[in-house]
N, C-alpha and C positions, 0 to 999 in steps of 0.2 A: 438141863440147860446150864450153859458155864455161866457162874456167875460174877457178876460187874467188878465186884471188888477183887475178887481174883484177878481178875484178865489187864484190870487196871494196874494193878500193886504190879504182876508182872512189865506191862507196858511204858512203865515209868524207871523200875531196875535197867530194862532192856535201852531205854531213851536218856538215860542219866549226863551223858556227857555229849548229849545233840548241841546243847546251847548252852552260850555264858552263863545261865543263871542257874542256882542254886534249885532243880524242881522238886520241889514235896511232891512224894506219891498220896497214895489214898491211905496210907499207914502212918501218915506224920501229920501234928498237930502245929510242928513248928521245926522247921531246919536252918541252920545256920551253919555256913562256910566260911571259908578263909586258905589262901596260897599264897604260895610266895617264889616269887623266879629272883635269888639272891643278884645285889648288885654287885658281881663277880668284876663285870669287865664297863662295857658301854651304858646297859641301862639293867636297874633292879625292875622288879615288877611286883605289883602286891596288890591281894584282890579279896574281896569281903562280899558276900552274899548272903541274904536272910530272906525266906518265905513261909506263907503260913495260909492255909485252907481258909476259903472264903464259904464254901458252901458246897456239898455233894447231894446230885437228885436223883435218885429212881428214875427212869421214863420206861415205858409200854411195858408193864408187869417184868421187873428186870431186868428184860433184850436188850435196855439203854438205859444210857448213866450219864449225866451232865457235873464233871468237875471244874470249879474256880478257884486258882489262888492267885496271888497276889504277894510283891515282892521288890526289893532295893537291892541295888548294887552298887560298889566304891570301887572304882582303878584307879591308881595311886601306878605311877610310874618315877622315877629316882636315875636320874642321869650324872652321869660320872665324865662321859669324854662325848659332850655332843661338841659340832663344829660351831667355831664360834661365829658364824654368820646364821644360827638356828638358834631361836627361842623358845620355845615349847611348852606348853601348860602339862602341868603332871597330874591333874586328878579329874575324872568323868564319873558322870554320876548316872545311874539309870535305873529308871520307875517302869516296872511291866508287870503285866497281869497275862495267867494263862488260862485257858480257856479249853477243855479236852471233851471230846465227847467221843462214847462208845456205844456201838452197837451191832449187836450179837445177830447174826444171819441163821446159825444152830449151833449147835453144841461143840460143834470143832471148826467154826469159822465166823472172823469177827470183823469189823471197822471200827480205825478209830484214824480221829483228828484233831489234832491241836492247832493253835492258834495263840500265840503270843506278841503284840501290840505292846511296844515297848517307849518309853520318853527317854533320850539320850543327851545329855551337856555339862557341860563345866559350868552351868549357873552363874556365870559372867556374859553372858548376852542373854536377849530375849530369847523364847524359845517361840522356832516357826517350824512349816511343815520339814525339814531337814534334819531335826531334830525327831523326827517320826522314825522308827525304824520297826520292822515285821519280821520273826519266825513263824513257818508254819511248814508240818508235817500232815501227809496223811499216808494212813498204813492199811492194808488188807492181809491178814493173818488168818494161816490154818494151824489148827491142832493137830497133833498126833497125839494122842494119848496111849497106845501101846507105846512109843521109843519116846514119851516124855517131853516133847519137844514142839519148836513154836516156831514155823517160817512166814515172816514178813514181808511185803512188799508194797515197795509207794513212792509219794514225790515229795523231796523236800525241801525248801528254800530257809537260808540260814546266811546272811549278811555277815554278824559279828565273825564266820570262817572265812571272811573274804571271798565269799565264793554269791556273787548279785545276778543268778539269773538259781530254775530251779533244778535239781540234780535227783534221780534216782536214790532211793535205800533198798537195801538188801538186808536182812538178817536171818541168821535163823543161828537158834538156840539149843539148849537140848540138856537135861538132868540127867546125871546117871548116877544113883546116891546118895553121896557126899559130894561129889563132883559136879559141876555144870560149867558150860563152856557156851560162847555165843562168835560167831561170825559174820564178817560183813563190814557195815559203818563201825561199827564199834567193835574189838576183838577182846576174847576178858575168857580167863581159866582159873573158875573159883573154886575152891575147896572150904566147906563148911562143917566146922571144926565140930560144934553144938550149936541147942538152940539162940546162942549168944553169940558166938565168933565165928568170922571167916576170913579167909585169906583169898585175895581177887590179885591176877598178874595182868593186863592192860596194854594194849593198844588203842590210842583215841588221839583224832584231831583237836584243838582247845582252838580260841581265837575271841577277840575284841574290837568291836568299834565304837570309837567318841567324837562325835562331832563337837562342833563349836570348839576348837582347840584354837586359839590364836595360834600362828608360825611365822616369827620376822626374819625374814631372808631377805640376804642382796639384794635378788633377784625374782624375789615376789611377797608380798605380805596380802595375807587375806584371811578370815574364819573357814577352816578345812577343818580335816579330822585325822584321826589316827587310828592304823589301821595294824592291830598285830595276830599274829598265824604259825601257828604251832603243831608239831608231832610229840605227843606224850608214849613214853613206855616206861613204864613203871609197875608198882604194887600198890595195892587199897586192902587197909585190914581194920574191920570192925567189930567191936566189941559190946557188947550190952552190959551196961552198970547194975541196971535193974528190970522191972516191967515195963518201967516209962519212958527211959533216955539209955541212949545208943552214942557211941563216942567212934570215931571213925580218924584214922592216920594216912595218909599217901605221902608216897615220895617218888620221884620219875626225873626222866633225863630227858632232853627235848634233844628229838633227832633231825629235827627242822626247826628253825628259830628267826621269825623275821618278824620286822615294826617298822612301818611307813609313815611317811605324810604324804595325804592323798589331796586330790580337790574332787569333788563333789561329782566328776565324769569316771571315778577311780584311776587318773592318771596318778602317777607315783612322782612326788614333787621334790621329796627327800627319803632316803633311805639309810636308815642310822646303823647297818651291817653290824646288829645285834650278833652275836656266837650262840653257840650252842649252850645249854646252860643249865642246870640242876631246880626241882620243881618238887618242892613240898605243900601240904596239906592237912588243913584239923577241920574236920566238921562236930555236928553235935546235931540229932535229932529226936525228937519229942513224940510219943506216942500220940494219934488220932483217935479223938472219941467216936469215929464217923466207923 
């Protein structure tokens, strides 16, 4: 029977860059991110994420596995040439907890779904149901265990990529040695140097939304949000210090680059025609007692 934490620790590698936030697998005690889209032109962008295991359960003699974590987010936005009839708040803040559960059908075929319940604001107005926002994936996966590999299939609704109704995932994965590679939502060609280092090359969508942003315009002032959307290709190289802590570097180039002000029906109220623009990254992750 495959078991839980396997299938998990893979499920979370393979879902790494579904959503804004920072997800702990079932390997981590405690992660901590941080990026940065320099203020090259129009607008900088600079993002901070921290999560940490709430609780991991067994369910039905290990067929199923019930993971909680739990987790903060900082966007920090830095404007250099907005129009002077736009005033814009630059920093959003969001509180979500994830919610993942897995279960094993037999040995090379599994479900799994998550659920993340997110609180989204600049903490300058009260917070109402708008302020609510939801990810949620669910995946059915077969093993190959002769070619080492993992194909996924399911539905997944994900806001912070601007994308408000729900979309199809595809993946499918595949080890060969040192090497693994994966396809689909997420594209990634890793080479694994030792049990410490590896080198991953990347393709992934990124994306954010904040509500409650105040925006004074000529021509309209009201509480919206901000809504930005991105194409990463880049590299992710990570290193192991010790048995405990794991030190992680990215750098990528965004091959699509956009940041709105929306109102609440996702009309596009302002469009700050952000460029294209250069995407660094440090994370640090923390070994799991679990």
């Amino acid at each position: 029977m495959i078991k839980c934490r396997a299938v998990l620790f893979l499920f979370f590698l393979l879902k790494s860059s579904f959503s804004l936030y920072s997800q702990t697998s079932i390997s981590e005690a405690f992660s901590a991110r941080s990026s940065l889209m320099p203020n090259r032109a129009e607008v900088g962008i600079y993002k901070m994420a921290i999560s940490v295991p709430v609780t991991y359960k067994t369910l039905g003699n290990e067929n199923g596995a019930l993971l909680l974590n739990s987790g903060y987010s900082l966007t920090s936005f830095h404007y250099n040439s907005v129009s002077q009839d736009v005033e814009a708040d630059n920093q959003y803040h969001n509180l979500f907890f994830n919610f993942t559960y897995f279960k094993s059908v037999n040995e090379d075929r599994y479900y799994t779904a998550m659920l993340i319940p997110t609180v989204e604001s600049d903490f300058r107005q009260s917070i109402n149901r708008k302020n609510l926002g939801l990810t949620a994936i669910v995946t059915y996966s077969i093993q190959n265990s002769s070619k080492k590999s993992v194909t996924s299939l399911g539905l997944a609704y994900n806001v912070h990529l601007g994308l408000n109704y729900p979309f199809p995932v595809i993946l499918y994965s595949r080890n060969l040695n040192n090497w693994s590679y994966t396809l689909g939502f997420q594209n990634e060609l890793k080479y694994t140097f030792n049990d410490t280092g590896s080198l991953a090359f990347y393709l992934k969508p990124d994306g954010f939304r904040g509500y409650s942003g105040r925006v004074d315009m000529e021509r309209f002032s009201s509480h919206v949000r901000i809504q930005h959307q991105s194409l990463l290709s880049g590299f992710n190289y990570q290193r192991g210090i010790n048995e405990m802590f794991t030190l992680t570097f990215e750098a990528a180039y965004t091959l699509y680059n956009s940041l709105e002000v929306q109102d609440y029906n996702n009309n596009t109220i302002f469009d700050f025609g952000i460029d294209k623009n250069l995407y660094f990254g440090l994370g640090i992750n923390l070994k799991s007692p679990f």
